[in-house]
C-alpha positions in Angstrom: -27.7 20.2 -11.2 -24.1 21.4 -12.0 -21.5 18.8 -13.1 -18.7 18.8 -10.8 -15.4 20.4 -12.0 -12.7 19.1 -14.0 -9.0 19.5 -13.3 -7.0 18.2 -16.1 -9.5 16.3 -18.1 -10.4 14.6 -14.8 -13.9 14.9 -13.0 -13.6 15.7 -9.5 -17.0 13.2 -8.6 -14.9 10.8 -5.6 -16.7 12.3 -2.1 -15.8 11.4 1.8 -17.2 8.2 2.0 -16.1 6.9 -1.2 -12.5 7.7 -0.1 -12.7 6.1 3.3 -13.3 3.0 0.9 -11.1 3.0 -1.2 -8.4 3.9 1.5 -9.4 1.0 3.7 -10.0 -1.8 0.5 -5.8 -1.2 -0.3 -5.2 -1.2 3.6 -6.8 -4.3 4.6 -6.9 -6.6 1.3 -5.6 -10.0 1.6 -1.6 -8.3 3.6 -2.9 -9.0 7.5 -4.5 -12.7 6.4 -1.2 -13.6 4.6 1.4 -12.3 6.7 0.0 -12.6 10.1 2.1 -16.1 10.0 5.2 -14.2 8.8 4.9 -12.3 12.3 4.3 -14.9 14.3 7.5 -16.4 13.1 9.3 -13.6 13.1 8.6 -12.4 16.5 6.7 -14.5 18.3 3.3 -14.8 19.5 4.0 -13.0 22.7 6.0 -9.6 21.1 4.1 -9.9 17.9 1.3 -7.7 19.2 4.1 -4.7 19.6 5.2 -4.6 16.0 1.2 -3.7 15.2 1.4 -1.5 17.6 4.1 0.3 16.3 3.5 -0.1 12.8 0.3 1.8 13.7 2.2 4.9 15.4 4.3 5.4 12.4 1.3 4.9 10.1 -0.5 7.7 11.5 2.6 9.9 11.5 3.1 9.4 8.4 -0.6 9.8 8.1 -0.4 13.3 9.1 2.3 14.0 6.5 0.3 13.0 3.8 -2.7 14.6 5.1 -1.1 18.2 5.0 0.8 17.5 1.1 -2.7 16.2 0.1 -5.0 18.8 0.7 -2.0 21.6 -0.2 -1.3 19.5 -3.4 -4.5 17.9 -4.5 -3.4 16.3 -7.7 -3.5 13.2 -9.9 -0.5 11.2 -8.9 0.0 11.8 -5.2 3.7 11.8 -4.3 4.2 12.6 -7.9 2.9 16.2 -7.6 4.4 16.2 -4.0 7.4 15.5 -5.0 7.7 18.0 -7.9 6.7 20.6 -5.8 8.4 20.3 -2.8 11.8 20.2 -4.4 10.7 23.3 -7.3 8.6 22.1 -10.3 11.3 23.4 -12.7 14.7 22.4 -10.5 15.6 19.2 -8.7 11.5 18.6 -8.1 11.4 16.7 -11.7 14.6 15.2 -11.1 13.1 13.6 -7.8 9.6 13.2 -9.1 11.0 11.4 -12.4 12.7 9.3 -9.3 9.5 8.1 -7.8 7.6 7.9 -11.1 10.6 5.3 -12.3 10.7 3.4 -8.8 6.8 2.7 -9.2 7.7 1.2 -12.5 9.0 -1.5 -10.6 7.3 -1.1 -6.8 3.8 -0.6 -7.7 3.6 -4.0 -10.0 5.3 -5.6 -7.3 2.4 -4.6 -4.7 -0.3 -5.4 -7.2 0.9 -8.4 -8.2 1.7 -9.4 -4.2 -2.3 -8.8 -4.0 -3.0 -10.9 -6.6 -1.1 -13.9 -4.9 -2.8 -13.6 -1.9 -5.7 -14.2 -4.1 -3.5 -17.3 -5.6 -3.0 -18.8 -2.3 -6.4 -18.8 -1.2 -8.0 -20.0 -4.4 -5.4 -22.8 -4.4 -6.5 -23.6 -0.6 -10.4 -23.9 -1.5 -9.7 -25.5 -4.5 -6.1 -27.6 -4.1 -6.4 -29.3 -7.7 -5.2 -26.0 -8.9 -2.1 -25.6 -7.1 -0.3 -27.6 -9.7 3.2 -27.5 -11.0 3.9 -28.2 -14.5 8.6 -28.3 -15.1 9.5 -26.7 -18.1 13.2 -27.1 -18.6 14.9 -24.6 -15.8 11.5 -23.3 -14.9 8.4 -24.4 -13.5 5.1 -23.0 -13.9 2.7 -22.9 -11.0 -1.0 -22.8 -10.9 -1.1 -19.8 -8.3 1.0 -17.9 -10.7 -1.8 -18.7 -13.5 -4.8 -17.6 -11.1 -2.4 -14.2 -9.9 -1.9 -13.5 -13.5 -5.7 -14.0 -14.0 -6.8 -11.7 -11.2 -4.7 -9.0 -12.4 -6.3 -8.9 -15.7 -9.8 -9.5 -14.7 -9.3 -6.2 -12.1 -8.0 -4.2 -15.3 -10.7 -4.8 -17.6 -12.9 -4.0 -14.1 -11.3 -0.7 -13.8 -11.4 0.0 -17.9 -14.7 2.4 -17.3 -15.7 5.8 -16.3 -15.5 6.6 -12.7 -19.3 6.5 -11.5 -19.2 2.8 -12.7 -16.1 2.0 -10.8 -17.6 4.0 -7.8 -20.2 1.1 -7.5 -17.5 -1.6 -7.7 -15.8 -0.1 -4.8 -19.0 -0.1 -2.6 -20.0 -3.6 -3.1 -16.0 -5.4 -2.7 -16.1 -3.2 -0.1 -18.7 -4.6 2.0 -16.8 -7.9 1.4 -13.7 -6.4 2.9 -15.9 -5.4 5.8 -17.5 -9.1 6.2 -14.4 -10.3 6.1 -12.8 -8.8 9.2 -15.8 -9.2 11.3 -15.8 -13.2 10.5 -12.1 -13.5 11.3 -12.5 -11.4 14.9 -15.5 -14.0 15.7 -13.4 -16.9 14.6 -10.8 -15.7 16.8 -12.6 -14.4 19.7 -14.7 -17.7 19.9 -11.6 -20.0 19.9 -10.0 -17.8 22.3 -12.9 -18.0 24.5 -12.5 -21.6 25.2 -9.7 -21.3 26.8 -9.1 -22.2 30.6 -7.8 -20.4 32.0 -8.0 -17.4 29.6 -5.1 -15.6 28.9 -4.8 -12.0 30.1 -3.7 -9.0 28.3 -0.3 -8.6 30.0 0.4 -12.6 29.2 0.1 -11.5 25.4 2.2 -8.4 25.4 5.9 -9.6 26.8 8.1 -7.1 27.0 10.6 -6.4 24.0 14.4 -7.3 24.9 17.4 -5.6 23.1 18.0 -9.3 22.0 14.9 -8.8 20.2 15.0 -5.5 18.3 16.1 -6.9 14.5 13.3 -9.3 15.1 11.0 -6.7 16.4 12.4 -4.5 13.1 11.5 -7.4 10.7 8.0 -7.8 12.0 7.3 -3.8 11.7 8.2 -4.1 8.4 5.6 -6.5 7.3 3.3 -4.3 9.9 3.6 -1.5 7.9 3.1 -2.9 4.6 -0.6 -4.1 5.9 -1.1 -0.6 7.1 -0.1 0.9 4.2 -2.8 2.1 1.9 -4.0 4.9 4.0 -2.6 7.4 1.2 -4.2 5.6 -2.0 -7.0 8.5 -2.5 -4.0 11.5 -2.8 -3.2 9.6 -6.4 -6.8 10.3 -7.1 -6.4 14.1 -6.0 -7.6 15.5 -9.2 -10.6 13.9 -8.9 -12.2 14.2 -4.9 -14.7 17.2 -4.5 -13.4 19.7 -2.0 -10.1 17.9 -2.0 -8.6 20.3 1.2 -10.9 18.7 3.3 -11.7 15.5 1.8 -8.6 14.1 1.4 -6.6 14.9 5.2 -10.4 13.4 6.4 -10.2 10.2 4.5 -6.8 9.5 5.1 -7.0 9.5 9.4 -10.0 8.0 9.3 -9.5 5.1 6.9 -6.6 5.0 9.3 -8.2 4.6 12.7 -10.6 2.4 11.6 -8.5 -0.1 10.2 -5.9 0.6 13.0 -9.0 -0.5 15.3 -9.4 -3.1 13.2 -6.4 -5.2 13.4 -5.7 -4.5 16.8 -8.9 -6.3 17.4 -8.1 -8.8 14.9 -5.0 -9.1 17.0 -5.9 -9.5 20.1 -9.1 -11.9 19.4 -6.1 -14.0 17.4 -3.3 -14.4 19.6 -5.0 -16.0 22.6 -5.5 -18.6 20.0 -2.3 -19.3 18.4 -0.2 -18.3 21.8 -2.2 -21.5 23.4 -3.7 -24.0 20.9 -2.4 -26.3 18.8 -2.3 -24.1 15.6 0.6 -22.2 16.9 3.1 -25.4 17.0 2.9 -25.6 12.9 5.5 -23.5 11.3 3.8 -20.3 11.0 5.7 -19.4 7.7 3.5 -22.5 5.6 0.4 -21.8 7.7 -1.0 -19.7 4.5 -4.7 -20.6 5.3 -4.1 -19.4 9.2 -6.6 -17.7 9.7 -9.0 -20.1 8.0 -7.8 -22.8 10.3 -9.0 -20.8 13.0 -12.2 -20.6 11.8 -12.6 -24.3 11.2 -11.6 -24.7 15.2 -14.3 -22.1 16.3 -17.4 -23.1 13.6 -16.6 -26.3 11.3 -15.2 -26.8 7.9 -18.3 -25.2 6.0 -17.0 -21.6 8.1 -13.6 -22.2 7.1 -14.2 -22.3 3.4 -16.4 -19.4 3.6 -14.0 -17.5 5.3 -11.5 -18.1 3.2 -13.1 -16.9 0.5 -14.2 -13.8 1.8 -10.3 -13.3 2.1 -10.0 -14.2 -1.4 -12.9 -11.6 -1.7 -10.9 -8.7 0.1 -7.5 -9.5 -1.5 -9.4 -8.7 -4.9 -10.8 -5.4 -3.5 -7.1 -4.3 -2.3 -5.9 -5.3 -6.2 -9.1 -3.3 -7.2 -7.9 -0.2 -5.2 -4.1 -0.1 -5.7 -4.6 -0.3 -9.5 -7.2 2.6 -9.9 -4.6 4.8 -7.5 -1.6 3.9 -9.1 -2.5 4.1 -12.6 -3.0 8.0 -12.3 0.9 8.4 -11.4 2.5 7.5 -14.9 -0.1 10.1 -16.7 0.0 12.7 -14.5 4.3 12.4 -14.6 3.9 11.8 -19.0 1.1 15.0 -18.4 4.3 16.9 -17.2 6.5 16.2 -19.9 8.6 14.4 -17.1 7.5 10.1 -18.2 6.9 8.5 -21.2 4.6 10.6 -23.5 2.2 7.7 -25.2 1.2 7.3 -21.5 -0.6 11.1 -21.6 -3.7 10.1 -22.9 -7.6 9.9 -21.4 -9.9 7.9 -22.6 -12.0 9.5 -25.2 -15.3 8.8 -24.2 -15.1 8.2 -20.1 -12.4 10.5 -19.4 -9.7 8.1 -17.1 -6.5 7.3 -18.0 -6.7 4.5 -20.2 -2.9 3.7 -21.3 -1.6 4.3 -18.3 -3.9 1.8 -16.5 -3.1 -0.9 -19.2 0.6 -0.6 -18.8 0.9 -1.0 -15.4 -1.5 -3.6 -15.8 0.2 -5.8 -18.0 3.1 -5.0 -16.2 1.7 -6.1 -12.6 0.5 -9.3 -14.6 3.8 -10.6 -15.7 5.5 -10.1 -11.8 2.4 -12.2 -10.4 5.5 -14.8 -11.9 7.3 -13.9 -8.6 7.0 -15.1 -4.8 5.1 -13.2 -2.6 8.1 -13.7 0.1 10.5 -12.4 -2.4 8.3 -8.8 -2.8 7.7 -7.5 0.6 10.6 -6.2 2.0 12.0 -4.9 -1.4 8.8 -3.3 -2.0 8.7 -1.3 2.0 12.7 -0.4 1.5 12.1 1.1 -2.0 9.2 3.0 -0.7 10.8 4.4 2.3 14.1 5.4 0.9 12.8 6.4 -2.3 8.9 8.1 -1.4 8.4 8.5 2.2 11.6 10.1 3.4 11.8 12.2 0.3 8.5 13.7 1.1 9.7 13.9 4.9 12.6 16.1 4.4 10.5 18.2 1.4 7.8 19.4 3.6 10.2 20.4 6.5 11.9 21.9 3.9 8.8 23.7 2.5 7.9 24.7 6.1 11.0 27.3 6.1 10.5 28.1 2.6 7.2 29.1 2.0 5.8 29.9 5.0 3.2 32.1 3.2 2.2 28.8 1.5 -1.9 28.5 1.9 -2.4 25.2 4.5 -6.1 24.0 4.5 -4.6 21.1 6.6 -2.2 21.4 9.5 -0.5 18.5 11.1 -0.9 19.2 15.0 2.4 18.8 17.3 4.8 20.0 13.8 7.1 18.7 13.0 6.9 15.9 16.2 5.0 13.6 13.6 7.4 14.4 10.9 10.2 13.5 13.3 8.4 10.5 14.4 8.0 9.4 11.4 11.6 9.2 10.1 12.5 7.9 13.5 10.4 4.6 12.4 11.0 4.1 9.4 15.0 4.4 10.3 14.3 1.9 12.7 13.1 -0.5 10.1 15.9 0.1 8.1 18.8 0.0 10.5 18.0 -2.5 13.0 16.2 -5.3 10.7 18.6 -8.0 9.6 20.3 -8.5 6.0 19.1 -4.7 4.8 21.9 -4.9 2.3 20.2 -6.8 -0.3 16.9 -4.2 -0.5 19.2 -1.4 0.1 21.5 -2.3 -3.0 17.9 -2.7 -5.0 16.7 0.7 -3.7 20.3 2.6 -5.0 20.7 0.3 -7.9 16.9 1.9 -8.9 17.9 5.2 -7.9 21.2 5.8 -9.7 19.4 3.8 -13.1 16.7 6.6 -12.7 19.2 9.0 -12.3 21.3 8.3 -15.3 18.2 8.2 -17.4 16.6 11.0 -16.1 20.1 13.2 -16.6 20.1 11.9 -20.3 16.7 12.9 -21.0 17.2 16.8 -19.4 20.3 17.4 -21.2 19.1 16.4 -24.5 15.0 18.8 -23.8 17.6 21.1 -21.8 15.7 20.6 -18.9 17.5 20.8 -14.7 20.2 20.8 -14.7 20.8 21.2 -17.9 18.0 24.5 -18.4 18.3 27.5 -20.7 15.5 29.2 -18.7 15.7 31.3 -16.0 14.5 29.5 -12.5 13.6 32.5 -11.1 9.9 32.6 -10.0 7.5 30.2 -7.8 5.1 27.7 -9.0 2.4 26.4 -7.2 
């Protein structure tokens, strides 16, 4: 039997299925469980149904966009190698890809650590003697913060091993994941089903009011954050067999099936809260939502269970966005373009060791923040500084290298690609108070910036190069 190839020290071993999984245990994870109530607050239970609806036509745009980079670009690091090449490797494509490399300094421990307090919360629900508080002088520590912290490093050590072993980890967390939103659709579907009369489709799906567009923005936001996730096996690019047809594969249908999904999640749900007593709470406390609903349609003994399954799927998503996004700092320090001690493999199972620990330990000490404070930051950051940027790049490539070999076209180009920015725009325009995560996103940007222009004039790197840019590189 031959070994499957290596690119870069890395063994391409990850097939179809395995990516589907991996794909769908970042998507789903603990984000629709948590901020379902955040939804239902911020638009209501009868126009909350639109913003997954929407969040899911800009996810698969956006799908499509990573679908095409990823099979052109098939990588370690995902946007990384994107990035670098859509803008020229040796011009402003390591100005841009430094950019995003420094942004996830700060954005991915931010999503990993908002994974890790959904696993918080729900531990702290099935178990309240641990959501303790203990004042010590201006700050007070919190049990959640404890178990976060906790989770973060158990999934590191988890992920400290060659790929086959973590390849068996994925499987069984993700037949949690999968458990998981079948029990919340029953819980929903059987409390729903109660009902007298039964509410119909068109009672659940009002009709969005210009009144109701910033609220409608806000609640796309946190949409898209749940969906988000459908991109985690392009940072594994270098190691997928047949990455031109593995990758666009895994990517739309890790995103139709979860799509499916939550629009059935949805839909059993809403009758629920739009009628019952569980909707007259204030949705933004109602952590354990979902949970309640399950005590409502089976008994207490369901409840816990189901929460713990959520527990179970919010350690899968930590699971998955770790083992992506540690391959982004070594394949930028790989390059010459990040910090070198982070270009390392593990001597004896091949996977980026250093790079894993650091953003790690780095995940582990913002598990010290609240979730509510993460969220928005985190989707601004990405769009401004990730998504757009690889928006513009490939309609940019498009004209530019038209030559360029595609084993993956988006249909309808550049509709998607238009699409796309459209919603993401949308987000940022018409949601309310953007000029706190906006200031964050160019406060990152010109910080990377000024580092980034220090380091190249002192290796005489763009702009600052004594080599001739003449040439392509693929």
């Amino acid at each position: 039997m031959s070994h499957p190839t290596a690119h870069f020290g890395l063994t391409r071993r990850l097939g179809l299925s395995t990516a589907v999984a991996l794909n769908m245990m970042e998507m789903i994870g603990v984000g629709p469980f948590v901020t379902l109530p955040i939804i239902l607050a911020t638009a209501g239970a009868r126009f909350s149904a639109w913003a997954w609806l929407l969040g899911a036509f800009i996810a698969l745009c956006d799908g499509l966009v990573w679908a095409e980079l990823g099979a052109t670009f098939p990588d370690a690091g995902g946007s990384y190698a994107f990035l670098r090449q859509l803008y020229h490797p040796r011009r402003a494509g390591r100005w841009v890809s430094f950019l995003y490399v420094w942004q996830l300094s700060f954005s991915a421990p931010l999503s990993i650590a908002s994974g890790c307090l959904g696993v918080a919360a729900f531990t702290a629900w099935l178990w309240p003697v641990l959501g303790f508080s203990i004042p010590f002088g201006p700050i007070t520590l919190h049990g959640t913060s404890l178990i976060a912290a906790t989770a973060c490093l158990l999934v590191t050590a988890l992920l400290y091993r060659n790929l086959r072993a973590i390849t068996r980890i994925a499987w069984i967390l993700f037949f949690g994941v999968l458990v998981t939103i079948v029990g919340v659709v029953a819980s929903g579907a059987v409390v729903s089903a109660r009902l007298h009369p039964t509410p119909t489709l068109a009672s659940l799906l009002g009709w969005p009011t210009l009144a109701l567009v910033p609220a409608l923005a806000q609640a796309t936001l946190i949409a898209c954050y749940d969906y988000w996730g459908y991109y985690n096996i392009c940072f594994l690019g270098s190691e997928v067999r047949n990455p031109q047809r593995t990758i666009p594969r895994a990517i739309l249908i890790s995103l139709a099936i979860v799509a499916a999904l939550y629009l059935a999640m949805n839909f059993a749900l809403l009758p629920a809260l739009h009628s019952t007593a569980l909707a007259s709470a204030d949705p933004t406390s109602r952590i354990a939502l979902v949970a309640d609903l399950a005590r409502a349609a089976f008994g207490s003994t369901a409840a816990r269970i189901l929460a713990a399954l959520i527990l179970w799927s919010a350690f899968a998503s930590v699971f998955s966005l770790l083992l992506g996004y540690s391959r982004v700092p070594w394949a930028a320090a790989r390059d010459g373009n990040f910090f070198r001690a982070l270009d390392r493999l593990h001597p004896r199972h091949g996977f980026p060791h250093r790079s894993l620990v650091a953003l790690g330990l780095t995940a582990t000490l913002f598990c010290f923040f609240s979730l509510s404070q993460v969220i928005a930051l985190l989707v601004v950051i990405r769009i401004l500084l990730q998504f757009l940027l690889q928006h513009f790049g490939l309609l940019a490539l498009r004209r530019r290298r038209p030559e360029l070999p595609r084993p993956f076209r988006m249909p309808l180009y550049p509709l998607p690609v238009f699409a796309a920015i459209a919603g993401f725009v949308f987000i940022l325009v018409f949601r309310p108070h953007p000029l706190v995560e906006l200031a964050a996103a160019l406060a990152i940007a010109a910080s990377g910036s000024a580092i980034y222009l220090l380091s190249a004039r002192r290796h005489h790197n763009w702009p600052f190069s004594r080599r001739p840019m003449s040439g392509r590189t693929h």
